[in-house]
N, C-alpha and C positions, 0 to 999 in steps of 0.2 A: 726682916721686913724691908721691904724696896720702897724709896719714895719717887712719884712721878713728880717732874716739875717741867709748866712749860710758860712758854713765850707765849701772851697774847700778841696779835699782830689787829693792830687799832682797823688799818683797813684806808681808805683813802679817807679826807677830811670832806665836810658838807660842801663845805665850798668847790673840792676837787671835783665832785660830783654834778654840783651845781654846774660849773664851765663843762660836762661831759654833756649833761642833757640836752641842752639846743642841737649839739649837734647829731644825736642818735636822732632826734626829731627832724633835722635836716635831710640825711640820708633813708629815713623811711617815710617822708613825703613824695621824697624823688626818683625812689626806689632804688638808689644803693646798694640798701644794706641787703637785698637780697637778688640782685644781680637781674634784675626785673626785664626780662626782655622788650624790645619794639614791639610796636606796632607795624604789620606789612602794611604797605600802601596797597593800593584797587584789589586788595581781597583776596591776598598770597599769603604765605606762611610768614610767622613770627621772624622778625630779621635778625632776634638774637641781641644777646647784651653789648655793647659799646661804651664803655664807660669814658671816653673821652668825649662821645656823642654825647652823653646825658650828662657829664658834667657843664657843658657850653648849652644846654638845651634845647638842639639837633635830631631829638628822634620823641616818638610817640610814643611812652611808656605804654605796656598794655593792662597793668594794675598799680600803675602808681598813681598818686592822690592828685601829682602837679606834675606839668610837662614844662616850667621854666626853665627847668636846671641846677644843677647843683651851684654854681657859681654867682648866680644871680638869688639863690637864696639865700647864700653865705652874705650876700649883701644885704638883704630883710633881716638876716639874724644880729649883722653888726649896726645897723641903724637902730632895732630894737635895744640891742645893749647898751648904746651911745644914748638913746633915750631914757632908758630907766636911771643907767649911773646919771644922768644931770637932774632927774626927777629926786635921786637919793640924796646929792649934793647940796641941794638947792629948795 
């Protein structure tokens, strides 16, 4: 008789997960995570992904939710966090 034995692996903790999700939520606002091309100006073809354009938010997403930018969200996302830890502190 053979015995199997194995390893659980726990997996990441809540918390790891917790610090992941703002940002999966950041990058599919601003359409990141799926390489989201431009918007053409006066009515030409799609100008294609730039991801240094949409991190600084420089180009017209054509299905993303927000034309900010990446960089300027990451700054909504840390005000957000610097609010709630003082709201948790405090």
């Amino acid at each position: 008789m053979y015995s199997l034995q194995y390893t659980v692996n726990p997996g990441p903790s809540v918390e790891a997960l917790r610090a992941l999700y703002p940002n999966l939520m950041r990058d599919c606002l601003t359409g990141l995570i799926y390489d989201d091309p431009a918007q053409a100006f006066h009515g030409g073809e799609p100008a294609g992904f730039d991801r240094a354009r949409r991190e600084r938010g420089l180009d017209w997403p054509l299905r993303a939710h927000s034309m900010i930018g990446a960089k300027r969200m990451l700054q909504l996302q840390q005000a957000c966090r610097a609010r709630h830890s003082a709201r948790r502190s405090g």
